[in-house]
C-alpha positions in Angstrom: -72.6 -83.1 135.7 -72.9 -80.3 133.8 -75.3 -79.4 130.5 -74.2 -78.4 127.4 -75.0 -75.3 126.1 -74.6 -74.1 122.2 -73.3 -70.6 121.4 -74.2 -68.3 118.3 -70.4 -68.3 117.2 -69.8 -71.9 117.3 -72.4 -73.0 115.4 -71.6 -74.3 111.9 -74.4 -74.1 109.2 -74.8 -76.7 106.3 -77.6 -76.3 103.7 -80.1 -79.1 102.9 -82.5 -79.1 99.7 -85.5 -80.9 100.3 -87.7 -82.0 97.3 -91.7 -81.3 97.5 -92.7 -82.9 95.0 -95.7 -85.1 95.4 -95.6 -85.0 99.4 -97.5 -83.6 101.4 -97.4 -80.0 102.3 -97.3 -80.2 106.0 -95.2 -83.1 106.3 -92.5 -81.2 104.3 -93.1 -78.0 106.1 -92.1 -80.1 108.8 -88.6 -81.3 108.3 -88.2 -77.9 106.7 -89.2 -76.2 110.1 -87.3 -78.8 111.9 -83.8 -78.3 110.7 -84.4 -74.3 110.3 -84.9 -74.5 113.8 -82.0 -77.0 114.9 -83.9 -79.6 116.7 -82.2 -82.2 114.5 -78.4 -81.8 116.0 -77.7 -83.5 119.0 -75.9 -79.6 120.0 -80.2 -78.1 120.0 -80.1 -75.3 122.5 -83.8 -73.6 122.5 -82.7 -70.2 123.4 -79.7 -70.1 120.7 -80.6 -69.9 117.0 -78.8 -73.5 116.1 -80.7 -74.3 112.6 -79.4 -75.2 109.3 -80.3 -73.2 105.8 -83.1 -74.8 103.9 -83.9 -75.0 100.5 -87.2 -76.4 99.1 -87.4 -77.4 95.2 -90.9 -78.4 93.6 -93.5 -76.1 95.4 -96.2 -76.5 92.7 -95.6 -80.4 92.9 -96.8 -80.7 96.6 -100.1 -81.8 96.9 -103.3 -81.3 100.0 -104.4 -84.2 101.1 -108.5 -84.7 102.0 -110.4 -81.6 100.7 -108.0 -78.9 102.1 -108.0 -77.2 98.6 -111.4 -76.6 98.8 -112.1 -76.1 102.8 -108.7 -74.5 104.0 -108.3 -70.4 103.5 -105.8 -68.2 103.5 -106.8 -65.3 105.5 -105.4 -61.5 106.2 -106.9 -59.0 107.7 -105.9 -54.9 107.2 -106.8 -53.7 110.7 -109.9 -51.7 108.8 -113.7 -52.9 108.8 -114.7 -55.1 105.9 -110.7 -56.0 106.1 -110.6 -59.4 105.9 -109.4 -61.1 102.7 -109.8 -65.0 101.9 -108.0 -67.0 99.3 -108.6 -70.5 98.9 -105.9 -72.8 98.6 -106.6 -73.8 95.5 -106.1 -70.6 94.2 -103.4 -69.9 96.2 -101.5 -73.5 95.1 -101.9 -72.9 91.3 -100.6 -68.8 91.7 -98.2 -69.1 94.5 -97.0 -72.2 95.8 -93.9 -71.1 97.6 -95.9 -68.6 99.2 -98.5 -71.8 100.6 -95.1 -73.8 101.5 -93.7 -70.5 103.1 -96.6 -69.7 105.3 -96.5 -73.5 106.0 -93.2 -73.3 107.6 -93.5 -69.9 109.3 -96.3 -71.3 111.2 -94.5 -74.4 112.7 -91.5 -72.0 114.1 -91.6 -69.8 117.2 -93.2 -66.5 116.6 -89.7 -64.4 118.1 -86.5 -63.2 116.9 -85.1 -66.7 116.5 -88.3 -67.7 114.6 -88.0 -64.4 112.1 -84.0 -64.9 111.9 -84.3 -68.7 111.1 -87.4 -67.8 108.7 -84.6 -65.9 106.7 -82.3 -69.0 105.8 -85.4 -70.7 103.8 -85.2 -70.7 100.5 -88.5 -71.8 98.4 -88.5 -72.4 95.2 -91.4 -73.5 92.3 -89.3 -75.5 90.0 -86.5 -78.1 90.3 -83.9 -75.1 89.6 -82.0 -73.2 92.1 -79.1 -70.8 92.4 -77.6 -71.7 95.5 -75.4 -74.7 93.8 -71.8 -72.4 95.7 -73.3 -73.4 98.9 -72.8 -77.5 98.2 -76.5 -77.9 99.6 -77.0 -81.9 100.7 -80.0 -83.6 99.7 -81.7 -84.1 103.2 -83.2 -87.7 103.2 -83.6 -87.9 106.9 -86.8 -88.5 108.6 -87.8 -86.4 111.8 -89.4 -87.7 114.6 
């Protein structure tokens, strides 16, 4: 019996909006990471870059459950002494939600080429508007496992 095997040139991509808006962060980080990966087609090949394009509506809408706006950080550091920079995600929720939901996602995929090339097929956006309308996007109402 022989296994299946998925290559870069067959695969077909569809594109899937998925609505934040009053869900958790993580949990829609999730499915987000989840179909930019591929996991969710029955063809998932780990070492081909399988995933589907993702678009996220209502950033600003998601909401941190317990007291993660208040205890969790955002934190960079420039390589220098005295580098480190801390945002609270509180602050970070009310300036920048799609960069909270993008940082979100980027954290639940592999940290490799397949990771950075799937990271480029997300789409976040703040409001409920978006300009990819051409690409037919389907509203993904599936739950992952």
């Amino acid at each position: 019996m022989s296994t299946y095997m998925a290559k870069k040139e067959t695969v077909e991509r569809k594109w899937y909006v998925i609505d934040a808006a009053d869900q958790p962060l993580g949990k829609t980080a999730v499915k987000a990471a989840t179909i930019l990966r591929g996991k969710h087609r029955p063809e998932f090949t780990p070492h081909v870059d399988c995933g589907e394009c993702v678009i996220i509506i209502n950033c600003a809408q998601a909401v941190l459950t317990g007291k993660k706006l208040d205890q969790k950080f955002y934190r960079t550091h420039s390589g220098y002494i005295g580098g480190l920079k801390e945002i609270k995600y509180r602050t970070l929720m009310a300036e920048k939600p799609e960069r909270a939901m993008m940082l979100a996602v980027k954290g639940m995929l592999p940290h490799n080429t397949i990771g950075a090339k799937a990271l480029t097929r997300l789409r976040v956006y703040n409001g409920s508007e978006h300009n990819h309308a051409a690409q037919n996007p389907e509203v993904f109402t599936g739950n992952i496992k």
